[in-house]
C-alpha positions as CSV (number, residue, x, y, z in Angstrom):
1,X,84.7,113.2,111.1
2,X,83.2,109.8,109.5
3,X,84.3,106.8,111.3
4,X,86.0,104.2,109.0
5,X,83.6,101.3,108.1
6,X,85.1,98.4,106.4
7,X,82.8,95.1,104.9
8,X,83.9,91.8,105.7
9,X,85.1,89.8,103.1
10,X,86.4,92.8,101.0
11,X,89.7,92.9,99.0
12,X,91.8,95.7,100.6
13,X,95.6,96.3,99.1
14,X,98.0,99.1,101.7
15,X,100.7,99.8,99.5
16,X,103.4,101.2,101.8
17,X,107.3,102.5,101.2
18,X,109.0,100.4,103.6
19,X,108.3,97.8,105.9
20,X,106.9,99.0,109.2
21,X,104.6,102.0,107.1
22,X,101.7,99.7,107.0
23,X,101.4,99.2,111.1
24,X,102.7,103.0,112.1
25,X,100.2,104.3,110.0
26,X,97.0,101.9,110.4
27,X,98.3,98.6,111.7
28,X,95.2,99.7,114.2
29,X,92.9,99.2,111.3
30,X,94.3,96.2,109.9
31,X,94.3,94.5,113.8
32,X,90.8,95.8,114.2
33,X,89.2,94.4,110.8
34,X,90.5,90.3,110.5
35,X,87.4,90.1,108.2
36,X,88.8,91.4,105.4
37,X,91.3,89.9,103.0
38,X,94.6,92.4,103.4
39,X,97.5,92.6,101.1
40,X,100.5,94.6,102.4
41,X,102.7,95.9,99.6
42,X,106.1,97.5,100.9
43,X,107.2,98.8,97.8
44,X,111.3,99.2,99.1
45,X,113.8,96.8,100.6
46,X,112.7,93.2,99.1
47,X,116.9,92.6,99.0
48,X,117.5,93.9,103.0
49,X,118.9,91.0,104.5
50,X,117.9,92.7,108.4
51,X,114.2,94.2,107.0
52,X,112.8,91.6,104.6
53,X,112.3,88.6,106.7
54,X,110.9,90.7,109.8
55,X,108.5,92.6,107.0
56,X,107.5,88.7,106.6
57,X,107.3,87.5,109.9
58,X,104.7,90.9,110.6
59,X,102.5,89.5,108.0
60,X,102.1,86.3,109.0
61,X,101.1,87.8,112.6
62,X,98.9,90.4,110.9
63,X,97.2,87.6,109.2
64,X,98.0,89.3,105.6
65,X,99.6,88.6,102.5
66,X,102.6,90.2,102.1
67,X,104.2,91.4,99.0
68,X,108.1,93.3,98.7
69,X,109.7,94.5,96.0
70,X,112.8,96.9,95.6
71,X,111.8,100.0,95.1
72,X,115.3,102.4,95.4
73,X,115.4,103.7,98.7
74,X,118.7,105.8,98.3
75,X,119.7,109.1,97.4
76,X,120.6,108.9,93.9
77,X,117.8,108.8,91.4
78,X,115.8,112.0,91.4
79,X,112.1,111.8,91.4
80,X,111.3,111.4,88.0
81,X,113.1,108.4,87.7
82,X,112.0,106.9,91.2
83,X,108.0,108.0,90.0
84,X,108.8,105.3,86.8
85,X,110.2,102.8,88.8
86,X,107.7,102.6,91.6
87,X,104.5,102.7,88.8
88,X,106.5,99.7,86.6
89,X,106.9,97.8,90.1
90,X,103.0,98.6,90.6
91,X,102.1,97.2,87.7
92,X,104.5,94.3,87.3
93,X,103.3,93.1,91.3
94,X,99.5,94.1,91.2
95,X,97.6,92.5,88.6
96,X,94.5,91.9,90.5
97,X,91.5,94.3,91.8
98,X,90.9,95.6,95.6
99,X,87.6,96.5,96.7
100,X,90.1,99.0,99.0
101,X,93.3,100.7,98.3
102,X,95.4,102.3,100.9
103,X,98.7,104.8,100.3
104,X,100.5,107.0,102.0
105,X,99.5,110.6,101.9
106,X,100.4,113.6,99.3
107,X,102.3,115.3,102.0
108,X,104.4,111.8,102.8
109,X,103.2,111.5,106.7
110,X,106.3,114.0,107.6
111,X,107.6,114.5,104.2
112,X,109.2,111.3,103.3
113,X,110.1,111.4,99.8
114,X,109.7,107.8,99.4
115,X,105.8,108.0,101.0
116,X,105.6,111.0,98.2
117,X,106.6,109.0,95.6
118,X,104.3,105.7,96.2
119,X,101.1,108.4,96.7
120,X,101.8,109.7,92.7
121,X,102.4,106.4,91.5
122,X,99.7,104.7,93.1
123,X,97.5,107.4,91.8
124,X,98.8,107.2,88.5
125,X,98.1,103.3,88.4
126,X,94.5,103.2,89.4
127,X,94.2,105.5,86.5
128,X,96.3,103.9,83.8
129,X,94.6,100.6,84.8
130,X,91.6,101.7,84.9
131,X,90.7,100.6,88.3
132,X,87.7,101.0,89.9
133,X,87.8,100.0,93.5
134,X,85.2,100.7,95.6
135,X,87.6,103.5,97.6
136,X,90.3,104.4,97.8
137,X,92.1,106.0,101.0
138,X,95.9,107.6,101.5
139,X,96.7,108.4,105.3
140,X,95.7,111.8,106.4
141,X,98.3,113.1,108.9
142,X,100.4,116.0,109.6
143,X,103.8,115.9,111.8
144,X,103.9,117.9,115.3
145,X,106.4,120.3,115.9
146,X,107.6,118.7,119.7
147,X,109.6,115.8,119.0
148,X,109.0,114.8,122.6
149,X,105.1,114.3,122.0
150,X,103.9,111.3,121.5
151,X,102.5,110.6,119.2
152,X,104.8,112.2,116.5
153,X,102.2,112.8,113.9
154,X,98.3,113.5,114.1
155,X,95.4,113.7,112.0
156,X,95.6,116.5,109.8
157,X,92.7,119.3,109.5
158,X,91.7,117.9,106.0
159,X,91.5,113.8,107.8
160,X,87.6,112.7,106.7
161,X,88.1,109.3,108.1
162,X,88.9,108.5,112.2
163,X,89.9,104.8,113.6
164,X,90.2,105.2,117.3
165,X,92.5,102.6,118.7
166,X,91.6,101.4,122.3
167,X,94.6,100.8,124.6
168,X,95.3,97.4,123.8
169,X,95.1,97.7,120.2
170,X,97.4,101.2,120.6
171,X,100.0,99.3,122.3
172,X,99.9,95.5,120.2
173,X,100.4,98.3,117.5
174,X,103.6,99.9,118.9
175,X,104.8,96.4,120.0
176,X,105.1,95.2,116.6
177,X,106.8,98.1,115.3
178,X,109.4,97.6,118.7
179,X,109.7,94.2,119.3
180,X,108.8,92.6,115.7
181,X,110.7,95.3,113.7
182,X,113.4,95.9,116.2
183,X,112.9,99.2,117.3
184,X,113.6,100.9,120.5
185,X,110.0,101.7,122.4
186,X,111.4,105.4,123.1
187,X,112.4,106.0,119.5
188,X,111.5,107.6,116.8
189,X,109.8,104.7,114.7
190,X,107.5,103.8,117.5
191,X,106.9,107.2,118.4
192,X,104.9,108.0,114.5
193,X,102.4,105.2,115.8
194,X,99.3,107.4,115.5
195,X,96.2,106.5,117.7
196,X,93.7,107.6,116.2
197,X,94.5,106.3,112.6
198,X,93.5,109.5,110.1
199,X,92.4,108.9,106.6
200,X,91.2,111.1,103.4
201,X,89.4,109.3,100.6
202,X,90.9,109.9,97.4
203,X,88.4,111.2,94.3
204,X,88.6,109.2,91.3
């Protein structure tokens, strides 16, 4: 396992489903490296009167730039559909190049359809754009079958990349996702926090 090495002064875009993906998943990472210029995109509930302004207030504490849009977060548009949506709000919001690029996994974390869908379409952009970042990473974890572990999702056997949190960090981490995002600390939102944060490198 290769430890995650980040260079100051890099351009690094997280393009997330929903607000609170980007510190469950590697708010660790992003707390640990200041250096380097972040942009959070939460690609679902820009018009979420409760999520929107918190998703806001977590960027300006992270330090980051913080872009929402509306991706459909409901039950009604099969995949195809979403898949067209999410790569027009890609490329309608992201118009300039990353050094780093950071998506959810294939497998969606825990099989979130929504983490599914911005993992295809963020593919699919670097592609049709033609980017050429210097990497680019989707999380690499895999969900554990006792719902009363903690946490609820680890790094999967195919994880290349390893941030280990140390206790402080861990719990900042799980107090933003508790206390700025309004979850309970026993619950289920707070309990995905990984430590450590696993990542795979995509191949372009």
């Amino acid at each position: 396992m290769k430890k995650l090495n980040l260079e100051k002064n890099k351009q690094a875009l997280v393009v997330v489903a929903h607000p609170d993906d980007e510190v469950i998943w590697m708010g660790g990472t992003i707390l640990n490296n200041p250096e380097v210029n972040w942009t959070v995109y939460s690609m679902c509930r820009e018009s979420d009167a409760d999520r929107e302004p918190k998703f806001r207030r977590v960027c300006k504490y992270l330090g980051v730039r913080g872009i929402i849009s509306d991706l459909d977060d409901g039950n009604e548009l099969n995949e195809e559909i979403l898949h067209e949506e999410a790569k027009n709000l890609l490329d309608k919001n992201i118009t300039e190049d990353f050094d780093y690029i950071f998506c959810h996994g294939e497998n969606g974390e825990y099989g979130h359809s929504r983490h599914k869908i911005v993992n295809r379409a963020v593919k699919q952009f670097i592609t049709n754009k033609n980017k050429k970042p210097e990497a680019v990473f989707y999380f690499s974890y895999k969900k554990v079958d006792d719902q009363d572990a903690r946490p609820l999702a680890v790094a999967s056997d195919e994880a290349e990349f390893m941030v280990d949190l140390d206790k402080e960090t861990y719990e900042k981490k799980k107090r933003i996702v508790g206390e700025m995002y309004g979850y309970p600390m026993d619950g289920i939102d707070v309990g995905y926090c990984t430590n450590p944060e696993a990542f795979s490198q995509i191949k372009n």
